[in-house]
C-alpha positions as a Markdown table, in Angstrom:
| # | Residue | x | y | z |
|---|---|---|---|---|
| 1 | Unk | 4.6 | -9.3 | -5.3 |
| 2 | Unk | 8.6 | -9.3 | -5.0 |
| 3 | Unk | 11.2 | -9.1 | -2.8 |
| 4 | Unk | 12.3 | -5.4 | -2.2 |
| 5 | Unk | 14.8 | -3.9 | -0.1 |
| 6 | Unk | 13.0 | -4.1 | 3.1 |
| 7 | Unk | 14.1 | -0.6 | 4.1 |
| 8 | Unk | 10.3 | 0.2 | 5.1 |
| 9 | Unk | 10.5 | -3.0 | 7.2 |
| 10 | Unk | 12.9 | -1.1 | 9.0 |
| 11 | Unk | 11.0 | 2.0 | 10.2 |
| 12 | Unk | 7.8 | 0.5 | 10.9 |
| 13 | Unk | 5.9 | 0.7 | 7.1 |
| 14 | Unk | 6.5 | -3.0 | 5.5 |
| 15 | Unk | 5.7 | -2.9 | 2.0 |
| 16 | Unk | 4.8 | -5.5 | -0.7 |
| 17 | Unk | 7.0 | -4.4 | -3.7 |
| 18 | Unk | 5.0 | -4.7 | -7.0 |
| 19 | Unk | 5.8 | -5.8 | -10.6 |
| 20 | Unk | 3.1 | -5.2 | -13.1 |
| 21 | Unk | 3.5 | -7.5 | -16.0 |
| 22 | Unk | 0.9 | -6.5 | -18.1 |
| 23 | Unk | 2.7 | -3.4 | -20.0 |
| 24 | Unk | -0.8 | -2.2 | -21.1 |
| 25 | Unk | -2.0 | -1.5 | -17.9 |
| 26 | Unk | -2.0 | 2.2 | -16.6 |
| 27 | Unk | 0.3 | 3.2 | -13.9 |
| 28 | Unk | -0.7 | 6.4 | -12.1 |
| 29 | Unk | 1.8 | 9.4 | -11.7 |
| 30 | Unk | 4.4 | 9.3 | -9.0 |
| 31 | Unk | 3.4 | 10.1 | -5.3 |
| 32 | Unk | 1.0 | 8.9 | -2.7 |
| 33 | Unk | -2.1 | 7.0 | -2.9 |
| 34 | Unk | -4.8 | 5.9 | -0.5 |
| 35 | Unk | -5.7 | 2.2 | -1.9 |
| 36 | Unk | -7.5 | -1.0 | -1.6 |
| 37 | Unk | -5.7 | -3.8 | -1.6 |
| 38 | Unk | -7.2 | -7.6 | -3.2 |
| 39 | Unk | -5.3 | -10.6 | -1.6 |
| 40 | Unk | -6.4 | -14.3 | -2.0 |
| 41 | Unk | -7.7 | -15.2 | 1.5 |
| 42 | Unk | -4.7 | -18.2 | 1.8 |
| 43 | Unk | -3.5 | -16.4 | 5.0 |
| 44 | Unk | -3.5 | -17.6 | 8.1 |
| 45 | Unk | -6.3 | -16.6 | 10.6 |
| 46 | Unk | -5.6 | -14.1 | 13.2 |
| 47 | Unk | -2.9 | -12.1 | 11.0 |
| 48 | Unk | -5.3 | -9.6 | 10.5 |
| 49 | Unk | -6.9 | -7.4 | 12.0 |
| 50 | Unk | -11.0 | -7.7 | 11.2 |
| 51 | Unk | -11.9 | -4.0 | 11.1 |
| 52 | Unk | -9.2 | -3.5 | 8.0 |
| 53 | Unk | -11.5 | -5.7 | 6.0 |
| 54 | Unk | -13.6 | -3.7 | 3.5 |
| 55 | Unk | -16.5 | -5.8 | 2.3 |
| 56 | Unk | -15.8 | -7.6 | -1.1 |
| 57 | Unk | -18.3 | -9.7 | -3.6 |
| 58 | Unk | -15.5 | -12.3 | -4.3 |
| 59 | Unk | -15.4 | -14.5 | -1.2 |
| 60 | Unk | -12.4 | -16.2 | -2.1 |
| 61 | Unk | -10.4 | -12.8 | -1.6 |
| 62 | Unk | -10.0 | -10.6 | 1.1 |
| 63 | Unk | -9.5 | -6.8 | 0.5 |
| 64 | Unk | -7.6 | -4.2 | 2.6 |
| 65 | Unk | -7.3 | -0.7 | 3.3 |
| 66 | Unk | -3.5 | 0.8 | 2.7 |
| 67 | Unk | -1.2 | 3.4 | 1.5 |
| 68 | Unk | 0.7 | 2.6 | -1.8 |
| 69 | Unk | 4.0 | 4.4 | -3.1 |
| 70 | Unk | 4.9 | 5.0 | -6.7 |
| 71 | Unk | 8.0 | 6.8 | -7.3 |
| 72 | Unk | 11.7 | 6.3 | -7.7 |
| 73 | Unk | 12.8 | 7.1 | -3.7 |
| 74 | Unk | 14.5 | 9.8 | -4.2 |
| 75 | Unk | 15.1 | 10.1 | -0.3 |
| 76 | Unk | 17.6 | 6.9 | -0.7 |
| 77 | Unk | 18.9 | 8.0 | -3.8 |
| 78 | Unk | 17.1 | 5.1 | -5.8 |
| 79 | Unk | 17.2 | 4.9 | -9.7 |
| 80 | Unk | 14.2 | 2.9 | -11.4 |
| 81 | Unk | 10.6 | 4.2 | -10.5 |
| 82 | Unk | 8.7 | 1.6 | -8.1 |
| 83 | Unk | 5.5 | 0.7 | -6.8 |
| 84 | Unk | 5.5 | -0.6 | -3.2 |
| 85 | Unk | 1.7 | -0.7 | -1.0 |
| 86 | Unk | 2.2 | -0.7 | 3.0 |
| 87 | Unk | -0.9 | -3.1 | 3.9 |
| 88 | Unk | -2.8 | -1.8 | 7.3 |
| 89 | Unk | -3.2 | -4.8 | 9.9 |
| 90 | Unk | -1.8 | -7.3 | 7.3 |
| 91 | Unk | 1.7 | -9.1 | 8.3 |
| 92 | Unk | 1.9 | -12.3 | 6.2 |
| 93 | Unk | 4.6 | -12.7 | 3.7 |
| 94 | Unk | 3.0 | -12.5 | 0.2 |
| 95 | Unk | 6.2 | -13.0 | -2.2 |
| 96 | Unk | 5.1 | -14.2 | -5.5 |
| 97 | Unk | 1.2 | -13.8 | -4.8 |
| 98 | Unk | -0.6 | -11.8 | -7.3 |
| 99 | Unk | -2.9 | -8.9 | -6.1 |
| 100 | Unk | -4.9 | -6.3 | -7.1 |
| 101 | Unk | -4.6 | -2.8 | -6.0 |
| 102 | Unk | -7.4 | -0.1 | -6.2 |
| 103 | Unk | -6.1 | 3.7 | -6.1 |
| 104 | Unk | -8.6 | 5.7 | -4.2 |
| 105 | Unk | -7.3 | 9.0 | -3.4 |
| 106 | Unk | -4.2 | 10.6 | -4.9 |
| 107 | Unk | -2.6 | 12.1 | -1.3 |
| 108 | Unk | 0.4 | 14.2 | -2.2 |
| 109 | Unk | 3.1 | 14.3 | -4.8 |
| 110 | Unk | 6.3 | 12.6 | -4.3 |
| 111 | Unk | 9.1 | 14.5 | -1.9 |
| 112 | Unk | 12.8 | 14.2 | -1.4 |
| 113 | Unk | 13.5 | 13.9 | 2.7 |
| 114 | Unk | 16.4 | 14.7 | 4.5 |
| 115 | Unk | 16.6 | 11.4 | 6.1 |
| 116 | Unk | 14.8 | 7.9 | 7.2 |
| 117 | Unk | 13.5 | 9.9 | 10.6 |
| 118 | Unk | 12.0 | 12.9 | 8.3 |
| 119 | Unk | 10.2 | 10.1 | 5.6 |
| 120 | Unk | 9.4 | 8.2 | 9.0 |
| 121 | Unk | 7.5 | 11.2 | 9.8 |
| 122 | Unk | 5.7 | 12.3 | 6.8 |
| 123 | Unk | 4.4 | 8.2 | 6.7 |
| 124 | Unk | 3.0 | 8.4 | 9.9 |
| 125 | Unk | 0.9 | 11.7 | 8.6 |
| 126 | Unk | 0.4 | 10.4 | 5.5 |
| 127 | Unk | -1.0 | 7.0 | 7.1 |
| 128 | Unk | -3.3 | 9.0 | 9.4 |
| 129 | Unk | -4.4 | 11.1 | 6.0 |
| 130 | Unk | -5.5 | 7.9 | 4.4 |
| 131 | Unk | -7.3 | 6.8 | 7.3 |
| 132 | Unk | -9.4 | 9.8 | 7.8 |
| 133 | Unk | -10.2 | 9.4 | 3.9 |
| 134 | Unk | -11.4 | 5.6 | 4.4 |
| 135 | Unk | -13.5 | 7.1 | 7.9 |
| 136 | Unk | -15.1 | 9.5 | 6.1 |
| 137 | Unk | -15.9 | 7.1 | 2.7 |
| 138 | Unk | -16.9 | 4.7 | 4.7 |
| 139 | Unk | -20.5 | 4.3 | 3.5 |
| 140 | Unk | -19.3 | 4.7 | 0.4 |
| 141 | Unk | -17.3 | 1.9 | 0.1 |
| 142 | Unk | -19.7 | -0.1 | 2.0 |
| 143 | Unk | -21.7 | -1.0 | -1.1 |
């Protein structure tokens, strides 16, 4: 996880910016994702929320449902592509922590806003979108 520029701080969707290493690894095409996120349980209690928690085999992590970005953000005008993952019921700063993300469902395609207040918007639908997916996989990921 690195340091971004905390613009989704701003409107209410903080993310945790990624930087994959590996260059073998697979990066999916640009839009948005409903994801599980892998995080090593060194958090402190009571930053989470216990019904984010999806079960997980490894007890020394925790995983968590979210929304992840991959794109360049074309509705600030950015220039290199990036990979950023707002974390549901998770507010713990994570700089420098390695994690695991699992795309789930491919939501919709990338889009250039007219502003903060339109992207705002969309984010809020787009959060309630992955949610309904995670309700309705639920005994699914259960496992």
């Amino acid at each position: 996880v690195i340091k971004g520029d905390k613009i989704g701080r701003t409107i209410g969707f903080p993310t945790a910016n990624l930087f994959v290493e590996e260059t073998y690894k697979l990066i999916p095409g640009d839009g948005i994702y409903a994801v599980t996120v892998e995080i090593s349980e060194e958090f402190e209690e009571g930053s989470v929320d216990s019904e984010s928690r999806l079960p997980t085999s490894d007890s020394r992590l925790r995983t968590f449902k979210g929304m992840a970005y991959i794109g360049q953000r074309p509705t600030i005008n950015g220039m290199t592509r990036n990979i950023e993952v707002n974390i549901f019921d998770f507010n713990q700063e994570i700089y420098g922590q390695d994690i695991k993300m699992n795309f789930l469902k491919f939501l919709r395609h990338d889009v250039k806003f007219t502003g903060l207040e339109a992207l705002t918007l969309q984010l809020h639908q787009d959060k309630e979108a992955t949610l309904a997916f995670f309700a309705s996989s639920a005994t699914h990921l259960k496992k």
